[in-house]
C-alpha positions in Angstrom: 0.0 0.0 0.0 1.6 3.6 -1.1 2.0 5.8 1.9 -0.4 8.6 2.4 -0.2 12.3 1.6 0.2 14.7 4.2 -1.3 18.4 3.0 -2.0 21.4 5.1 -5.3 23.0 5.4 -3.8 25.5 2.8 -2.4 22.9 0.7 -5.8 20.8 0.8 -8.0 24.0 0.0 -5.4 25.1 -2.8 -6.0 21.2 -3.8 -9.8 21.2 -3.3 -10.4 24.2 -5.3 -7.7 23.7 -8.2 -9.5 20.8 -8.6 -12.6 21.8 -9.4 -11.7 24.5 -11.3 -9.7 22.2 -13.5 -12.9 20.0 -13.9 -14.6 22.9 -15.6 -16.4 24.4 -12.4 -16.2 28.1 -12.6 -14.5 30.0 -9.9 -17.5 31.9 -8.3 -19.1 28.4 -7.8 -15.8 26.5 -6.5 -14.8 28.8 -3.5 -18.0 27.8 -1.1 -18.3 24.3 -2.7 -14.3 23.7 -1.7 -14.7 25.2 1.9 -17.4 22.8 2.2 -15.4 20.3 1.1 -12.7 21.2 3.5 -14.4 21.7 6.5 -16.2 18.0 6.4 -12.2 16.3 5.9 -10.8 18.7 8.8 -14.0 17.4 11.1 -13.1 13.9 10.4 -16.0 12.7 8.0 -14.2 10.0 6.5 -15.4 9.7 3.3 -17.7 12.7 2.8 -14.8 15.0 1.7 -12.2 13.9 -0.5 -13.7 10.7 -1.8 -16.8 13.0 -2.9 -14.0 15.5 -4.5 -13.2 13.1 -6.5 -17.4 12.6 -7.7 -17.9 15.9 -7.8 -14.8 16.6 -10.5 -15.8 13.3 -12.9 -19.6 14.5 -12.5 -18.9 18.4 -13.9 -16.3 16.7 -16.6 -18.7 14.4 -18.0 -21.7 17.5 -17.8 -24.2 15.4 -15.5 -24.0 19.1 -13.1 -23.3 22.1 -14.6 -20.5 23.8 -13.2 -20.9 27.0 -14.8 -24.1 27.2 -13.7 -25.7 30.4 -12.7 -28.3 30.2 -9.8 -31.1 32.3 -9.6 -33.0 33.5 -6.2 -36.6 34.5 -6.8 -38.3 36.2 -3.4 -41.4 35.1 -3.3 -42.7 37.2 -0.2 -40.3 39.1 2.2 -39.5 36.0 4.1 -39.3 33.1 1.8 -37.6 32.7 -1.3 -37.2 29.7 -3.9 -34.0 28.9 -5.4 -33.1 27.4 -8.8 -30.2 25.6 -8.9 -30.1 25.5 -12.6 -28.5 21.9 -12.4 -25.6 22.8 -11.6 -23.7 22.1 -7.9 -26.0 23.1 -4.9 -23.4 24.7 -2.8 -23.4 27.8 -5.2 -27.0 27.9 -5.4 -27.4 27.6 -1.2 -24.9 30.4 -0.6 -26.8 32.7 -3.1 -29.5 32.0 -1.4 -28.3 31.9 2.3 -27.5 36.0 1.3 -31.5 36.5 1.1 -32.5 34.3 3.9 -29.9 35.7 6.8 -31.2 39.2 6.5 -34.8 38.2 6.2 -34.7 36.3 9.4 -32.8 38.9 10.9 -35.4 41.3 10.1 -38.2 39.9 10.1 -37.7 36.8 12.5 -38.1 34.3 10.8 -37.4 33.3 6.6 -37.2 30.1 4.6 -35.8 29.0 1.6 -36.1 26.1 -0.7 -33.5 25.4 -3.5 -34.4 23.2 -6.4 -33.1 21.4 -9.4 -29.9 20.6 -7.5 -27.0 18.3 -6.5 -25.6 16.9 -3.1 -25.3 19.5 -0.4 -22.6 17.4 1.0 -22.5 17.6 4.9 -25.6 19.8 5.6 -24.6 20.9 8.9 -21.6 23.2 7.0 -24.6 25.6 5.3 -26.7 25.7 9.1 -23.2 26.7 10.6 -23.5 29.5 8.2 -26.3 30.9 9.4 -25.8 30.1 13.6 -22.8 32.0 12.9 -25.1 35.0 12.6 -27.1 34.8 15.5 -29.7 32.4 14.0 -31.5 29.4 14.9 -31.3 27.3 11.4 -32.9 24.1 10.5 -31.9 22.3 7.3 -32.7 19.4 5.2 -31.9 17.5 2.1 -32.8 14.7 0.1 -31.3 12.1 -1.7 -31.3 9.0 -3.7 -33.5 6.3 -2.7 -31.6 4.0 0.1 -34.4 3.2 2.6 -37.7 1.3 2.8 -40.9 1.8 4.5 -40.8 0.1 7.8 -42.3 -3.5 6.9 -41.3 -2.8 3.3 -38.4 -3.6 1.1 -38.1 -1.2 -1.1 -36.4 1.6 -1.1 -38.4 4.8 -1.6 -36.7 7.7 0.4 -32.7 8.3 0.6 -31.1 8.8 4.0 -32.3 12.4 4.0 -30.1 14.5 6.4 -31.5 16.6 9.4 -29.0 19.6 10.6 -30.4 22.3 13.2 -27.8 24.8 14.2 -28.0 27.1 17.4 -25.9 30.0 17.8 -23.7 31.0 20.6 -21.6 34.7 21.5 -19.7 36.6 19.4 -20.5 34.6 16.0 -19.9 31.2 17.6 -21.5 28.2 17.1 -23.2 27.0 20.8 -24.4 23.3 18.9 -24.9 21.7 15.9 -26.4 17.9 15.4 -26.4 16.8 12.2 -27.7 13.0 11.0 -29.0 11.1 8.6 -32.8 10.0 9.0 -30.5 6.5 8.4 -28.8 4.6 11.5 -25.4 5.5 9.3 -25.0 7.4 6.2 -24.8 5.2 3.3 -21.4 6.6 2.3 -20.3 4.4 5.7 -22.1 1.1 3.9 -20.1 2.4 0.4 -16.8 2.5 1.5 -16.8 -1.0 3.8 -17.9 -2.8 0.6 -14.9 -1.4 -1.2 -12.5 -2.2 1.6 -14.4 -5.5 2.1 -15.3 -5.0 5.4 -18.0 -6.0 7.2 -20.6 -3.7 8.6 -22.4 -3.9 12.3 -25.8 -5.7 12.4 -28.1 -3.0 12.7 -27.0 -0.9 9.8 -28.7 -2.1 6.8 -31.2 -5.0 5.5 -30.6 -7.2 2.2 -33.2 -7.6 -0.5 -35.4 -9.8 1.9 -35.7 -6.8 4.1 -33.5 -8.9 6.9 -30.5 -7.7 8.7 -27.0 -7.9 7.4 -23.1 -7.4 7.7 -22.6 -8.0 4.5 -21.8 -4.5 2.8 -22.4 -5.3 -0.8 -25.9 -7.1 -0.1 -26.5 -3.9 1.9 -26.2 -1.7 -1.2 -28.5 -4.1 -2.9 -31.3 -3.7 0.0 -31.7 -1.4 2.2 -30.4 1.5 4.9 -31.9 0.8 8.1 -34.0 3.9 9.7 -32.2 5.9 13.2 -34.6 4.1 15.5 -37.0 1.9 13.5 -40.1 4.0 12.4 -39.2 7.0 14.0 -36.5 7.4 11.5 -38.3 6.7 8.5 -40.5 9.1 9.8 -38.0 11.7 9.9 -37.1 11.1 6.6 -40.3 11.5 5.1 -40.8 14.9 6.9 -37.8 15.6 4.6 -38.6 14.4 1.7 -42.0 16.4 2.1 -39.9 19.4 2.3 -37.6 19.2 0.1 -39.4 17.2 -3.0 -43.1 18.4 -2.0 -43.1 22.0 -0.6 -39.5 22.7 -2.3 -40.3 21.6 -5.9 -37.8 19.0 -6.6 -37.5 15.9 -7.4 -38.5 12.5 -5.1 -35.2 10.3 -4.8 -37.1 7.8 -7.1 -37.6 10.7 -9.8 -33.3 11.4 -9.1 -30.3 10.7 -11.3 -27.5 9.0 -9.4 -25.6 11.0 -7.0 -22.2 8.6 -8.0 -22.7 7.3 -11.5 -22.5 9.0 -14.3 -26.0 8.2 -16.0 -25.8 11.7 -17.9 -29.0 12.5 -15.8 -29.0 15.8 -13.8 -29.8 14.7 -9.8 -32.3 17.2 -9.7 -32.2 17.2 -5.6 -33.8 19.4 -3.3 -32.8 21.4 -0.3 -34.9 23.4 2.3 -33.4 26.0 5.4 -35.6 27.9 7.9 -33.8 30.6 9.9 -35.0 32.2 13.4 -34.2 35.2 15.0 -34.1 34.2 18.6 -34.4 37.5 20.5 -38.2 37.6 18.5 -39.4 34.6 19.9 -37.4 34.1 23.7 -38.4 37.6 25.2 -34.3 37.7 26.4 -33.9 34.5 27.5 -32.7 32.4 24.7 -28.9 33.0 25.6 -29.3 32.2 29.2 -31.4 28.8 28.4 -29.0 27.9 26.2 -25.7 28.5 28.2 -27.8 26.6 30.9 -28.6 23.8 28.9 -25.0 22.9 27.5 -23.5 23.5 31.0 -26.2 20.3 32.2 -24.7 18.3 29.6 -21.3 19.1 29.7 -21.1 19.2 33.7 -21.4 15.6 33.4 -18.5 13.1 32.8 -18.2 11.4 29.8 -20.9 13.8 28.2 -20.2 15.6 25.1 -22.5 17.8 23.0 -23.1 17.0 19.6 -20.4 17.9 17.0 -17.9 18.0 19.8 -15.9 15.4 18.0 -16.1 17.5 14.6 -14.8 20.4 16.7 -12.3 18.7 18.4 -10.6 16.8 15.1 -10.7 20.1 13.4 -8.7 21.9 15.7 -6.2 18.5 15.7 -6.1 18.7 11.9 -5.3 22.4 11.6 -1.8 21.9 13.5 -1.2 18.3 12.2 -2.9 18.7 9.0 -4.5 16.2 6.7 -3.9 12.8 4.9 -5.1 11.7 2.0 -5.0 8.2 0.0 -2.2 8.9 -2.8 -3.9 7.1 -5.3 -7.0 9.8 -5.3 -4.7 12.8 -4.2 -3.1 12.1 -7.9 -6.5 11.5 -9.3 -7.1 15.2 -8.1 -3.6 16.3 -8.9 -4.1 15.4 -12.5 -7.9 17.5 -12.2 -5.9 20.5 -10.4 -3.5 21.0 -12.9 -5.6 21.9 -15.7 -6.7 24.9 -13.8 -3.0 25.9 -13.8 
């Protein structure tokens, strides 16, 4: 096995974006896209960084998403607004849009927006950061390729349809952030253990027959299993309802694939609500929520969530990053033609 490269954050966000660029992504769509990209590898997402890099850059070279793509915001009333993707990479379309819905809810209290005819908005609790960071409350969801059946089905009919809610703390900080798939694990996890070979806990996914397995591959073929049976599921149809339904996009039946190239556009949906807090708490939303971290973190052994994200990014930012040499040269070779 070659040895792994070692890259600073620098030298992995030069990376990132140069290789996007070099894909045929335009600039003013890269920059957000590749400090997405960075910020889930410095938090320690195996496998939701990189390894989607490398998707991302054969997707835009072979025209299934548009990297040149120019989203458009349309404001439908003073607090909600409906984004069009335009088939091209959502990241772009979200931070377009994320520059209507901050002031609205800051304004007005409260503002949604939907985003439509998109891609994979990668880890969703990056874009609710965005908006914590400026004193907001944000909720966020996204939906995906099919990759879990009903409860008592077999069929897949929903994907694993990330949750992210975001609360903000002082001075432009981030109090907490949970972020989870309406899966037990996200199906990237069930991807990459079938192409190491590895077997997966029971508990994670069901085969064809609807029964449990460890068997990765058989997995891929069936089904992801819900966060806590029905309740799950449940979750992710409240997403899907959002983001296919009340957003306009397509149902993860109606998708292209989000990792083959099948010259379809995804067509994805995404759907953010913002809150003001001050509106709503009558001055008492800081003090709650100081209060309620301190009765979780005054306990050992508790952590809040993201704690872990938090904790390997400031590791990675003074050791830095690895990165499998076989796809840093796969991006190398992408980066250079941006040069």
């Amino acid at each position: 096995m070659s040895k792994p490269v070692k890259l600073t954050a620098d030298q992995a966000s030069d990376l990132i974006f140069d290789a996007l660029v070099g894909a045929g992504t335009v600039a003013r769509n890269a920059r957000y896209l590749a400090d997405a990209v960075l910020e889930t590898e410095l938090a320690g997402l195996d496998g939701h960084g990189f390894h989607w890099l490398k998707v991302y850059c054969e997707h835009v070279q072979a025209g299934k998403v548009d990297g040149k793509a120019t989203p458009v915001v349309k404001r439908m009333t003073n607090v909600a607004f409906r984004v069009d993707a335009k088939n091209g990479f959502a990241h772009p379309a979200i931070e377009k849009g994320l520059a209507h819905l901050i002031p609205a809810a800051q304004d007005h209290g409260i503002a949604a927006m939907a985003v439509h005819n998109s891609y994979n908005a990668g880890t969703l609790g990056f874009h609710t950061a965005q908006i914590a960071e400026q004193g907001l409350v944000a909720l966020g969801f996204a939906n995906s390729v099919p990759a879990m059946a009903p409860v008592g089905g077999r069929n897949p009919v929903i994907g694993t349809n990330p949750v992210s809610f975001a609360v903000p703390g002082r001075k432009g900080r981030v109090a907490f952030l949970i972020d989870q798939s309406s899966s037990t694990v996200a199906w990237t996890a069930v991807k990459r253990a079938a192409e190491e070979n590895r077997v997966i806990p029971e508990g994670w996914a069901l085969d064809r027959e609807g029964k449990p397995t460890t068997d990765p591959q058989k997995a891929l073929e069936g089904s992801m299993a819900p966060a806590g049976g029905y309740k799950g599921f449940g979750w992710g149809l409240i997403v899907e309802a959002l983001c296919a339904a009340v957003a306009g996009a397509n149902r993860g039946v109606e998708m292209g694939s989000m990792t083959e190239n099948d010259g379809l556009p995804v067509g994805a949906g995404q759907f953010f609500i913002a809150l003001e807090p001050k509106v709503f708490s009558g001055g008492l939303f800081e003090k709650q929520i100081e209060r309620l971290i301190a009765s979780i973190t005054a306990q050992s052994g508790a952590r809040l969530p993201n704690a872990r994200r938090v904790e390997s990014r400031n590791k990675m930012l003074k050791s830095g990053l690895t990165i499998d040499r076989e796809l840093h040269d796969v991006l190398k070779a992408y980066a250079t033609r941006s040069i």
